[in-house]
C-alpha positions as CSV (number, residue, x, y, z in Angstrom):
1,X,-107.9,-62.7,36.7
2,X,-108.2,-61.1,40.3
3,X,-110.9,-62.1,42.7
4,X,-111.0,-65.0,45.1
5,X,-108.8,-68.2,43.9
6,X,-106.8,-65.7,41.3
7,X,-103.1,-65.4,41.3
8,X,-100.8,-62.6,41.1
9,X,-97.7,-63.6,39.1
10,X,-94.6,-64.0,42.0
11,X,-96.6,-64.0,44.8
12,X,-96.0,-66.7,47.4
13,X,-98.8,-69.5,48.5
14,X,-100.3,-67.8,51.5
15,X,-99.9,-70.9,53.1
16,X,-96.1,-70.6,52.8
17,X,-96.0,-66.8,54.0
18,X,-97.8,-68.2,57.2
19,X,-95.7,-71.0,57.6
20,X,-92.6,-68.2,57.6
21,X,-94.5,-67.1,60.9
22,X,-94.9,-70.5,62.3
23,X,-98.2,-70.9,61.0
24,X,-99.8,-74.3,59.9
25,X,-102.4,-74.7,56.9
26,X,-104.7,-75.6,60.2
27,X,-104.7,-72.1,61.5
28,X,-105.9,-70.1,58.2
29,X,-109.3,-69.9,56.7
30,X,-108.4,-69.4,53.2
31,X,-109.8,-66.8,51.1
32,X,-108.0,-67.5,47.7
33,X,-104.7,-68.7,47.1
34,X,-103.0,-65.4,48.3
35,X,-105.5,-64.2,51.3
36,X,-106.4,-65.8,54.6
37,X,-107.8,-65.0,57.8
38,X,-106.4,-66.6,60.7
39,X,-109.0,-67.1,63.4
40,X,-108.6,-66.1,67.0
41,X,-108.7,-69.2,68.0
42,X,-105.3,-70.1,66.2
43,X,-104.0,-66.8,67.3
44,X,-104.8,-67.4,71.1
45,X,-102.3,-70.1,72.0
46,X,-99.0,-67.6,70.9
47,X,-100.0,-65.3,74.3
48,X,-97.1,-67.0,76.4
49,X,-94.5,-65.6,73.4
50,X,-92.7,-62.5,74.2
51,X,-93.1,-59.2,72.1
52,X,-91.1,-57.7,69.3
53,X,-90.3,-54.2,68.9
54,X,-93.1,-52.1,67.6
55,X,-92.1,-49.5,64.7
56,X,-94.9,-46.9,64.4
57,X,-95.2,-45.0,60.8
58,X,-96.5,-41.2,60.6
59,X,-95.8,-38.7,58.3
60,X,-95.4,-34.8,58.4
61,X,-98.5,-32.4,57.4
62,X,-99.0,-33.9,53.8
63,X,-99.9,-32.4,50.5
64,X,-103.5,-33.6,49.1
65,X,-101.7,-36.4,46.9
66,X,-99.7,-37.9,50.4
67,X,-96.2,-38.3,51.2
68,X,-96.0,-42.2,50.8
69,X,-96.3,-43.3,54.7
70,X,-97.9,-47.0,53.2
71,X,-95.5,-47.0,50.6
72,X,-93.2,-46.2,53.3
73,X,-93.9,-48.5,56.0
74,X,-94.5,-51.7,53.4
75,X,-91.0,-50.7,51.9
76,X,-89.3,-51.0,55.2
77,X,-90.9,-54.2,56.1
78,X,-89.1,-55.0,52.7
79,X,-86.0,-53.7,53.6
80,X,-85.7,-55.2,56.7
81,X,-86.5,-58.8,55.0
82,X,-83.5,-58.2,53.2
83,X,-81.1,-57.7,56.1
84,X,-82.1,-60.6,57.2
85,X,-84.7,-59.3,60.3
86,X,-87.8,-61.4,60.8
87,X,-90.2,-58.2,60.0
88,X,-94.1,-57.8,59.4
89,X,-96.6,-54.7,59.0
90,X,-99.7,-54.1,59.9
91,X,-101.8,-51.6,57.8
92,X,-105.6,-50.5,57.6
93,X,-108.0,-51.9,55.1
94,X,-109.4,-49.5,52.1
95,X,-112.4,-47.9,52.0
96,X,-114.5,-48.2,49.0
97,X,-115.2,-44.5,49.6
98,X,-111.3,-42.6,49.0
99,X,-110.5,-45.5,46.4
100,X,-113.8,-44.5,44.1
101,X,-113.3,-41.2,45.2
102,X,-109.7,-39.5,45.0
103,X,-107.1,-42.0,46.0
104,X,-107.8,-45.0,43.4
105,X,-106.3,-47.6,46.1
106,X,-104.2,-47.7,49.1
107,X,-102.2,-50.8,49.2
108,X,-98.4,-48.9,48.8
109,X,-97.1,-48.3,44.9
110,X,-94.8,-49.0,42.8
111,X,-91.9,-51.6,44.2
112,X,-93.3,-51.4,47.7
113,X,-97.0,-52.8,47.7
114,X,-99.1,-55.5,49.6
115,X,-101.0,-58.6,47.3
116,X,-103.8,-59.6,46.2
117,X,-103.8,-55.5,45.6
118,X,-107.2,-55.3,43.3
119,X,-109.1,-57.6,46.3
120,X,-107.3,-55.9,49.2
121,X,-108.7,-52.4,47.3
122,X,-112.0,-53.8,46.8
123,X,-114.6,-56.2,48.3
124,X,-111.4,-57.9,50.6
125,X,-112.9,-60.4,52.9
126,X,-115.8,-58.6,53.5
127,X,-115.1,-56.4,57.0
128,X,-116.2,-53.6,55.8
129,X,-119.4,-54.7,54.8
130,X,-120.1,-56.8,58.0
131,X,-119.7,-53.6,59.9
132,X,-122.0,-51.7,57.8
133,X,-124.3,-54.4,58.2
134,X,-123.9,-54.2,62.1
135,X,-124.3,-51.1,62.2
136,X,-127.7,-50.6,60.3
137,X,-128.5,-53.3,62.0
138,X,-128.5,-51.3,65.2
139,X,-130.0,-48.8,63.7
140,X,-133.1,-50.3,62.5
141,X,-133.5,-51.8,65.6
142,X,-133.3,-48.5,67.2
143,X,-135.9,-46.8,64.6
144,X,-138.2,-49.8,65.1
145,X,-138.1,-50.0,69.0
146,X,-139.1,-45.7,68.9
147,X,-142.1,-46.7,65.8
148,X,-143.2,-49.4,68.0
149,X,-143.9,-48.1,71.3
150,X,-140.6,-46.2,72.4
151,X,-140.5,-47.8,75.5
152,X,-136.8,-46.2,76.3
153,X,-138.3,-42.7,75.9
154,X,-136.0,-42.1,73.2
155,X,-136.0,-38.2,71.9
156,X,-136.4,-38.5,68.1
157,X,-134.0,-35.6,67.5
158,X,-131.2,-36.7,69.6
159,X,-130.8,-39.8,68.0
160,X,-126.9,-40.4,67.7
161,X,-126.9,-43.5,65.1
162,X,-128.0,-42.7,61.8
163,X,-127.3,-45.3,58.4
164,X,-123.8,-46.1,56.7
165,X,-122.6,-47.5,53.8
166,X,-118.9,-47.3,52.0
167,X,-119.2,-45.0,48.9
168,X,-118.9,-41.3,49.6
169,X,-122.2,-39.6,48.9
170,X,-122.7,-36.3,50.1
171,X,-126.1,-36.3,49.2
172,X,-127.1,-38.5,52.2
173,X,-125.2,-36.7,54.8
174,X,-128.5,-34.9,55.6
175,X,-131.9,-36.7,55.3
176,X,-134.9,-36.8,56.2
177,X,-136.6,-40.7,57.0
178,X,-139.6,-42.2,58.3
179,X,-141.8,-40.5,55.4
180,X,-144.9,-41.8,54.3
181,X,-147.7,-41.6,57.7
182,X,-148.7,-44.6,59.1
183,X,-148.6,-46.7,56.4
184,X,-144.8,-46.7,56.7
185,X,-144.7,-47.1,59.8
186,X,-141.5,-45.1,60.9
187,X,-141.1,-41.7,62.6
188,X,-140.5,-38.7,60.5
189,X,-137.3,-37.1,61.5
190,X,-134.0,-36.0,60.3
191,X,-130.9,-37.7,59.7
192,X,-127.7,-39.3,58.2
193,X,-125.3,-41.2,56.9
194,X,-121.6,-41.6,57.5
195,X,-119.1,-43.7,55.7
196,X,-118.7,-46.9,57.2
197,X,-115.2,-45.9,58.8
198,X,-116.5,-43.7,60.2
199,X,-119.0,-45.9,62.2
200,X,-118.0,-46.4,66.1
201,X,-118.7,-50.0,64.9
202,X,-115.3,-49.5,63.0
203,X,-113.4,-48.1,65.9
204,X,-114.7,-50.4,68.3
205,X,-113.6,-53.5,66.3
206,X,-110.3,-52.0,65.9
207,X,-109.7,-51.4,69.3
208,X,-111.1,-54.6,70.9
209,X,-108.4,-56.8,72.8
210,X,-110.5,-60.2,72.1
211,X,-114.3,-61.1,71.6
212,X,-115.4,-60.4,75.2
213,X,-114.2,-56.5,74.8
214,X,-115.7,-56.6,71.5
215,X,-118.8,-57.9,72.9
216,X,-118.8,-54.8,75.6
217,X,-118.0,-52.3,73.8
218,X,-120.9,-52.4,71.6
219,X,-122.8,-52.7,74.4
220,X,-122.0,-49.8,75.7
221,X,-122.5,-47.4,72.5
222,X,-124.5,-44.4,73.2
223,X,-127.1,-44.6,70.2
224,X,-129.5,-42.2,71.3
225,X,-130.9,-39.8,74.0
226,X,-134.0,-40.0,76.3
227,X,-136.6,-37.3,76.9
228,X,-134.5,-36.9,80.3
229,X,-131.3,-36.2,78.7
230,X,-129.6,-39.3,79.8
231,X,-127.7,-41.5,77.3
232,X,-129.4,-44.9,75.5
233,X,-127.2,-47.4,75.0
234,X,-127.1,-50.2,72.9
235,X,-127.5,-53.2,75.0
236,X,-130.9,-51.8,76.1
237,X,-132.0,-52.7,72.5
238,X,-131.2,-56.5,73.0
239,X,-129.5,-56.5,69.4
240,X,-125.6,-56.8,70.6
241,X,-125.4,-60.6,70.2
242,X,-126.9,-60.1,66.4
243,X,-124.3,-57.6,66.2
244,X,-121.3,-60.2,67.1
245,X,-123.4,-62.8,65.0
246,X,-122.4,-60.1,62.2
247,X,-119.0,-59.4,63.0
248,X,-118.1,-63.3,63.8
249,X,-115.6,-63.4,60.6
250,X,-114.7,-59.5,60.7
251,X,-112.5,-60.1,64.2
252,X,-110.0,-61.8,62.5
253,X,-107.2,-60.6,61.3
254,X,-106.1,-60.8,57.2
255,X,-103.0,-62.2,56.2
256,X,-101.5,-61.1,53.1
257,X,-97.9,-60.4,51.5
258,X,-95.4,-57.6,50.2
259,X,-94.6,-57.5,46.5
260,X,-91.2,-59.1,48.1
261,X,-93.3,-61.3,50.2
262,X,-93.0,-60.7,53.2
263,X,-96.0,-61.3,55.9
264,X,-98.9,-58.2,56.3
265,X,-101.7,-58.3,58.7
266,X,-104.5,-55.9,56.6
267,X,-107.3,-55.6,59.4
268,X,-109.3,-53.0,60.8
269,X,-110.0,-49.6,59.2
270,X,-111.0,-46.7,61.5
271,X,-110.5,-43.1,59.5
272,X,-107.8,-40.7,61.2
273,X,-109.5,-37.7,61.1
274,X,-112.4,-38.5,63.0
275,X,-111.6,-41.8,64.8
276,X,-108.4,-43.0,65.9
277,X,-106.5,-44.2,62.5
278,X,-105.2,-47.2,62.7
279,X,-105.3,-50.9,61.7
280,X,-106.7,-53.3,64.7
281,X,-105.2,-53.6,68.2
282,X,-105.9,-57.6,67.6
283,X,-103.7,-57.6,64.6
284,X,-100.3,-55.5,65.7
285,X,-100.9,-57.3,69.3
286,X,-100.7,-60.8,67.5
287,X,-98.1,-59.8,64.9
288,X,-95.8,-59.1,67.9
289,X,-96.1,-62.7,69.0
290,X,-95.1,-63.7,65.2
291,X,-92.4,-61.5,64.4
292,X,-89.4,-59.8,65.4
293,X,-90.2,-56.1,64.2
294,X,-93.5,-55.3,63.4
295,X,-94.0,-52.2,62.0
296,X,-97.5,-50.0,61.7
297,X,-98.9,-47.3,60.3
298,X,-100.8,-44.5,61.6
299,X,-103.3,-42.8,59.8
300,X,-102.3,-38.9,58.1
301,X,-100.1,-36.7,60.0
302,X,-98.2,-37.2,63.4
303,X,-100.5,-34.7,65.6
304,X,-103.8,-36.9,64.2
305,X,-103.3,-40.9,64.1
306,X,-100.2,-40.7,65.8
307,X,-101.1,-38.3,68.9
308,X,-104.2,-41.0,69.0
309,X,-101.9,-44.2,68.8
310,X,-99.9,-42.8,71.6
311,X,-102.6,-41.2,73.8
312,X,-106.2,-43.6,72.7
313,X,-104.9,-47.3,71.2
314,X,-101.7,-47.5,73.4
315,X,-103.4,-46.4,76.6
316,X,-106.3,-48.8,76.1
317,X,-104.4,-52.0,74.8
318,X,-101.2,-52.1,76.9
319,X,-99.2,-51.7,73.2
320,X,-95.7,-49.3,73.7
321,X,-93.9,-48.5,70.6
322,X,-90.4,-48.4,70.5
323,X,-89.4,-46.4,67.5
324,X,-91.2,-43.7,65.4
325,X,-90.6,-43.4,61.6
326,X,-91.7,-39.9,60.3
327,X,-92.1,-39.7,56.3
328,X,-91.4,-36.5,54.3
329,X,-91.1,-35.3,51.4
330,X,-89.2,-32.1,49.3
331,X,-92.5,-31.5,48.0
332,X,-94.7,-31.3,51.1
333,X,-91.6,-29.3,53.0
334,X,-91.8,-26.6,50.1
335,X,-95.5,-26.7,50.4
336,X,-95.1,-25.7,53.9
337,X,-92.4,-22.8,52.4
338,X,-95.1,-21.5,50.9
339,X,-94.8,-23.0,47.2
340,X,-97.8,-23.3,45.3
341,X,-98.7,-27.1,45.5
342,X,-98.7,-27.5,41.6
343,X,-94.7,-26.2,41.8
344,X,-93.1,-28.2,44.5
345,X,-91.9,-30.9,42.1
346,X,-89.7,-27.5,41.1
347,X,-86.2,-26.8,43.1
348,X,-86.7,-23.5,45.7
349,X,-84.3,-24.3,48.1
350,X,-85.9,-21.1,50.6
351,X,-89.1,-22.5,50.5
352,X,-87.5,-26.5,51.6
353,X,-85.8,-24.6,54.5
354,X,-89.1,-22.4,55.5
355,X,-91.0,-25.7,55.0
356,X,-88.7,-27.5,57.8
357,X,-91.1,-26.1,60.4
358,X,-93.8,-28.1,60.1
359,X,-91.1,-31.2,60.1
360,X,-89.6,-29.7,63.1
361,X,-92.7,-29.7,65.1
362,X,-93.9,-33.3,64.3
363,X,-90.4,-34.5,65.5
364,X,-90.7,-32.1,68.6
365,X,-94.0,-33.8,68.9
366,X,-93.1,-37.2,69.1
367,X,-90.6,-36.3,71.7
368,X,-92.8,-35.5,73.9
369,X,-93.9,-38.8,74.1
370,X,-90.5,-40.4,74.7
371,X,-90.0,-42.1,71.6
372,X,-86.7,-41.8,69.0
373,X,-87.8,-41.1,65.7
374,X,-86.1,-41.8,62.3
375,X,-86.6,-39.2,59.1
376,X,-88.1,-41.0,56.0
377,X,-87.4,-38.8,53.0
378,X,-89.6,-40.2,50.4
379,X,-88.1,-39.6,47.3
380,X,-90.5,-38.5,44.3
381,X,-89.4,-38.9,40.9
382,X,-87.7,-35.9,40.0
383,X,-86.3,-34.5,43.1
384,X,-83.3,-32.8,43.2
385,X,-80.2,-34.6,44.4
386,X,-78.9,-31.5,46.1
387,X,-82.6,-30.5,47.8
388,X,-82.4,-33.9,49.6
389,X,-78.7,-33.8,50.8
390,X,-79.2,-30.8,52.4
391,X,-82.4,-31.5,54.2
392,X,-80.2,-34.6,55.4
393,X,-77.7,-32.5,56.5
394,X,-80.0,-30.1,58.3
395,X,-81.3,-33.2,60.3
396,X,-78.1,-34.6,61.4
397,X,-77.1,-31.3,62.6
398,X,-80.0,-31.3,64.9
399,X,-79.4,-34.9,65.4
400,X,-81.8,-36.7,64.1
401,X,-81.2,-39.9,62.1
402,X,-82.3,-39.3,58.3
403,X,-82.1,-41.5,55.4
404,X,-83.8,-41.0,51.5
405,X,-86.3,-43.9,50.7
406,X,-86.6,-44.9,47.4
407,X,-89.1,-48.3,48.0
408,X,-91.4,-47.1,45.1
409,X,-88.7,-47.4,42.3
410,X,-86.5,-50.1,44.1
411,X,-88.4,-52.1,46.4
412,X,-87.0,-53.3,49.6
413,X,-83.5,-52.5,48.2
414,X,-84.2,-48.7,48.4
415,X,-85.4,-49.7,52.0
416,X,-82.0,-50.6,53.1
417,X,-80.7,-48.0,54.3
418,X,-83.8,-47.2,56.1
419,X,-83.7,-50.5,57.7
420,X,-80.9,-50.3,58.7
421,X,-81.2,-47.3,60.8
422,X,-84.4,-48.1,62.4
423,X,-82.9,-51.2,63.4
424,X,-79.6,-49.5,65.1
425,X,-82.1,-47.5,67.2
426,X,-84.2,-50.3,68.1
427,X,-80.9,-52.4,68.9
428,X,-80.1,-49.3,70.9
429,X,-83.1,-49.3,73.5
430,X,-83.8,-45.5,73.8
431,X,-87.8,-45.5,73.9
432,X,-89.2,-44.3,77.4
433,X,-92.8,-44.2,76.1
434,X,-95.1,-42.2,77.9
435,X,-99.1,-40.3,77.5
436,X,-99.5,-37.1,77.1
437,X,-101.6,-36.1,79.6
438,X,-103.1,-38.1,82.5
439,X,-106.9,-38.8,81.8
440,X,-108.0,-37.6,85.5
441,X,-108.1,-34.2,84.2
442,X,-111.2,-32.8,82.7
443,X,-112.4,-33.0,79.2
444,X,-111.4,-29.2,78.6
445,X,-108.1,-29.7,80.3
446,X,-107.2,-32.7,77.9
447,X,-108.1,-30.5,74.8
448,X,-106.0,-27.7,75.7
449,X,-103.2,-30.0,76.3
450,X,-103.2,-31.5,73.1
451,X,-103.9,-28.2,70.9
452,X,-101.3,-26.3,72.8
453,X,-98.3,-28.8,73.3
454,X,-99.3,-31.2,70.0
455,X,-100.7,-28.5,67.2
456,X,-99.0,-25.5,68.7
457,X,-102.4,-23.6,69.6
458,X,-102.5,-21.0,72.2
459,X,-106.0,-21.0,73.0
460,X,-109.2,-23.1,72.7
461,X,-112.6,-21.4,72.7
462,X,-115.7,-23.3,73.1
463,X,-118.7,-22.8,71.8
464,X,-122.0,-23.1,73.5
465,X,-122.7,-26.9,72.0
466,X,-119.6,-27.5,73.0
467,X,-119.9,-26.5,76.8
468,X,-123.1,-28.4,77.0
469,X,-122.2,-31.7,75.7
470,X,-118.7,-31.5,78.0
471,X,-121.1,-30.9,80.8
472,X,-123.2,-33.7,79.7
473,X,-120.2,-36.3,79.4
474,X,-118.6,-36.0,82.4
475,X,-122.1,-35.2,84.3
476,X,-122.6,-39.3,83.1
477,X,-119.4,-40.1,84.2
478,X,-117.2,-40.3,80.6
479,X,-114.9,-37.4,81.5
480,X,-111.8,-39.7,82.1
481,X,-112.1,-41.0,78.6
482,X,-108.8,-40.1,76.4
483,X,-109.6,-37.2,73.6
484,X,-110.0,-37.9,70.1
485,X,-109.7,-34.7,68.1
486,X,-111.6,-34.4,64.9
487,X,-109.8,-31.8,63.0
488,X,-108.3,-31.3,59.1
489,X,-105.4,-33.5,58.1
490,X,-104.4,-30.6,55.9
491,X,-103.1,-28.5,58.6
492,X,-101.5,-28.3,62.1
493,X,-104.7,-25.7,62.6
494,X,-108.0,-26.2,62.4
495,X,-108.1,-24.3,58.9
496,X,-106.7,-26.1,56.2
497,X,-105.1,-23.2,54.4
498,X,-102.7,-22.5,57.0
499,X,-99.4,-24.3,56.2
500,X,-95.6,-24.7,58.4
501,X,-96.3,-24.5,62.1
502,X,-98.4,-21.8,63.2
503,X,-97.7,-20.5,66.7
504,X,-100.2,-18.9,69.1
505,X,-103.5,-19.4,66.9
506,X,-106.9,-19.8,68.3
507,X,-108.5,-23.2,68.0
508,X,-112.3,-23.5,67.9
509,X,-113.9,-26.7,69.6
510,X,-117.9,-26.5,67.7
511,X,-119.5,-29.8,68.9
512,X,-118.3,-32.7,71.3
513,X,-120.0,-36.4,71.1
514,X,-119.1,-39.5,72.8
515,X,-118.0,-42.6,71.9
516,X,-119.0,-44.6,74.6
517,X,-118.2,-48.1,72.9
518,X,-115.0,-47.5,71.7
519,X,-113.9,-45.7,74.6
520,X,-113.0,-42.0,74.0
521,X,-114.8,-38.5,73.6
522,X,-114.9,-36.7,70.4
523,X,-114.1,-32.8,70.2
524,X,-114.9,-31.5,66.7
525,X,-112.6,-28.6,65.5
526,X,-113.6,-26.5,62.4
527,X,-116.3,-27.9,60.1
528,X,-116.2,-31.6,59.8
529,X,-117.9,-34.5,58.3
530,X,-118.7,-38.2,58.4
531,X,-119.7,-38.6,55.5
532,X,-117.2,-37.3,52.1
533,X,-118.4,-36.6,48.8
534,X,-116.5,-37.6,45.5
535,X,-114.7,-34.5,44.1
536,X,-115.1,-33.2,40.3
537,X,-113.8,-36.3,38.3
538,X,-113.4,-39.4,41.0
539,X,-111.1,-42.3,40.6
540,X,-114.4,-44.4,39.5
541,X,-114.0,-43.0,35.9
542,X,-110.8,-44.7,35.7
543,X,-111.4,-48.1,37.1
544,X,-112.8,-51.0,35.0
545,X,-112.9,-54.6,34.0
546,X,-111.2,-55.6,31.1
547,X,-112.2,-58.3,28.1
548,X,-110.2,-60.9,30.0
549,X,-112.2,-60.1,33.3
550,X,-108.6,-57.8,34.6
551,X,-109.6,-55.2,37.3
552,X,-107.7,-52.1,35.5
553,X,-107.4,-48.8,36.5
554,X,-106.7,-49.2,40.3
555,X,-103.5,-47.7,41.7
């Protein structure tokens, strides 16, 4: 049975993958035999310990079904376990939303996966819902301080903070509350819910160095708007010390295990497209102090939660990586060719060469940021022998180091090779990590800089709601804040239709909000939401409890 106390057959004691860190039964907080958070407080006392290399995992423009880049990254911890380098990942925690909805789970496949998978997938150790719970929190208080006299001023239709909860429901994403007259007691306006992800709650807690900056930053959260225009921010409810009360447990990190059981901080869950994609800055920074290599993952495509590793979580922690691993695929390449999605499991060895752009540009990409990058070519069950030797062969021409991964079908064994390579580049010193752009310059400035020289734009046009609310940030002093583009993981573009590497397009900036909290400004490109829905037939028709109380159906 899985749940808390159950056991996976194979896995290791947690207590024993802890103590392969250095860790003593004293600094974990069990949650079952095979989970355990491990307090700050046990965490603290490794800050004198020097850093290991930092390997950062992103992925070319993927299909909708995903090129593998957790599969990926948990394989190569795997691989590198098996070369004999003390090696740990650190990943984001599902959403209830994507695994009920089209992904069924997100904890790797096959050979290459992290444990307890059915408790990682679902409830976990609860972060999820303690930031939900912090956040409506904060936004009752809110609704209750305008029903109850409104001291602040605050303009019912500028109110920033709506509701959130973890199961994609598109119904919710507009609503109106506060029905009812006086009775009720609440204010009749409109508004929303996101999915918890995509809370600032969520981004804040991954991006906080320790509690005090934890303890700031939701202080400073713009919830609302006065009657003057000028920004309300959380403390001036008096709720931010319920809010830590909340979070207490959330901060620290999870430690779980590979299939081949190796050690996995699973903590933090910020989504890519909209926030900055990536697991927490307390885990990866800690996991550094505890390992040799430590290698993370970074949420869809390299010009989304890598660009915001390198420009947002990097800037603001102090972390610099020292190697990039990009994952591809022949499918995704011939996607990019032009091939149908439904026929790139086929052999079209024009469309794989057309397709090389878009894997071209994501390397030229990460370049520009100083970093050596090593090609993952995820192999998919059925790919052609001949389609993956030449897109080898095409790489080391332009000098890039390459190898096939086959973690899914072998484990850390068809990591190896992988490994290896990452490892001669690390051994080799060649990062000289850098930002993109210096945050002095403007909001407008900073957009341009990464549409034109990350997605290959070759003009931004604002709209009017854009121009005001850039006016309106930097007018209250939050125009040296870093840039986190909200755009479509399905394209370099803002239009999800357009495949390769499109040159010279026009991007289209529609709204701008801040994130005041979590430290960075918010351009929205193309239509966007916070809140997804569950397509035609979700992954919730498949999932189930069997007759012996088995979780089935996850994947």
């Amino acid at each position: 049975m899985n749940g808390i106390g159950s056991s996976e057959p194979g896995l290791r004691p947690i207590e024993e993958v802890a103590e392969s860190l250095g860790l003593d039964r004293e600094d974990l907080v069990l949650y079952g035999r095979e989970t355990a958070k491990v307090p700050l407080t046990s965490l603290d006392g490794l800050k004198g310990r020097p850093d290991g290399k930092l390997v950062v995992t992103t992925a070319i423009t993927a299909t909708p079904a995903g090129e593998g880049k957790t599969v990926t990254t948990i394989g190569l911890v795997q691989g590198m376990g098996r070369l004999g380098a003390k090696a740990m990942g650190t990943l984001r925690e599902p959403s209830l939303g994507p695994t009920f909805g089209i992904k069924g789970g997100a904890t790797g496949g096959g050979r290459a996966q992290v444990h307890p998978m059915v408790d990682i997938n679902l409830h976990f150790t609860g972060d999820i819902h303690a930031v939900g719970a912090a956040h409506n929190l904060l936004s009752a208080v809110l609704e209750s301080h305008i029903a109850k006299g409104n001291d602040l001023d605050i303009d019912p239709v500028r109110i920033m903070l709506g509701k959130a909860m973890d199961i994609g429901s598109r119904e919710l994403r507009h609503i109106v509350i506060g029905l009812g007259g006086k009775a009720s007691g609440g204010v009749p306006h409109e508004s929303s819910f996101m999915i918890t992800p995509a809370s600032e709650i969520s981004a804040i807690l991954a991006l906080a160095n320790d509690l005090g900056d934890l303890r700031r930053r939701l202080e400073e959260m713009t919830v609302a708007y006065d009657n003057q225009g000028r920004p309300v921010l959380a403390r001036q409810l008096g709720c931010v010390g319920s809010l830590m009360a909340l979070l207490k447990d959330a901060v620290n990190p999870n430690l779980v295990q590979t299939a081949e059981g190796q050690p996995v901080f699973v903590h933090g869950f910020p989504f890519a497209n909209i926030a900055h994609g990536t697991n927490s800055v307390m885990a990866t920074r800690y996991a550094l102090k505890l390992a040799d290599v430590v290698v993370t993952e970074t949420g869809f495509a390299a010009d989304l939660g890598a660009e915001k590793f390198f420009n947002i979580v990097c800037r603001q922690s102090g972390l610099e990586p020292d190697c990039v691993v990009m994952v591809a695929s022949l499918r995704a390449l011939k996607m990019h060719g032009g091939k149908a999605v439904e026929d790139c499991h086929l052999p079209d060895a024009d469309a794989l060469e057309r397709g090389m752009s878009n894997l071209d540009r994501h390397l030229s990409n990460i370049g520009r940021f100083g970093l050596p990058a090593v090609v993952a070519l995820n192999r998919f069950y059925g790919d052609a022998a001949e389609e993956l030797q030449m897109v080898l062969e095409r790489l080391r021409g332009m000098g890039v180091e390459a190898a096939v991964s086959n973690v899914f079908e072998d484990g850390g064994a068809g990591g190896e090779e992988l490994a290896r390579k990452v490892l001669d580049v690390l051994e080799r010193g060649e990062a000289d990590f850098h930002n993109l752009y210096d945050c002095s310059l403007g909001i407008r400035e900073k957009v341009e800089t990464v549409a034109k020289k990350i997605y290959g734009a070759g003009q931004v046009i604002f709209l009017s709601s854009a121009e005001r609310a850039i006016d309106a940030a930097e007018e209250h002093g939050y125009g040296r804040l870093p840039v986190c583009m909200a755009k479509t993981q399905a394209s370099l573009t803002d239009d999800p239709r357009r495949r390769g590497a499109p040159e010279g397009w026009k991007l289209t900036v529609r709204e701008v909000f801040i994130s005041s909290g979590a430290g960075f400004v918010v351009p929205v490109c193309g239509q966007m939401n916070l809140m997804p829905g569950l397509p035609k037939r979700p992954s919730a028709l498949d999932i189930d409890l069997d007759e012996d109380g088995k979780v089935i159906g996850l994947r």
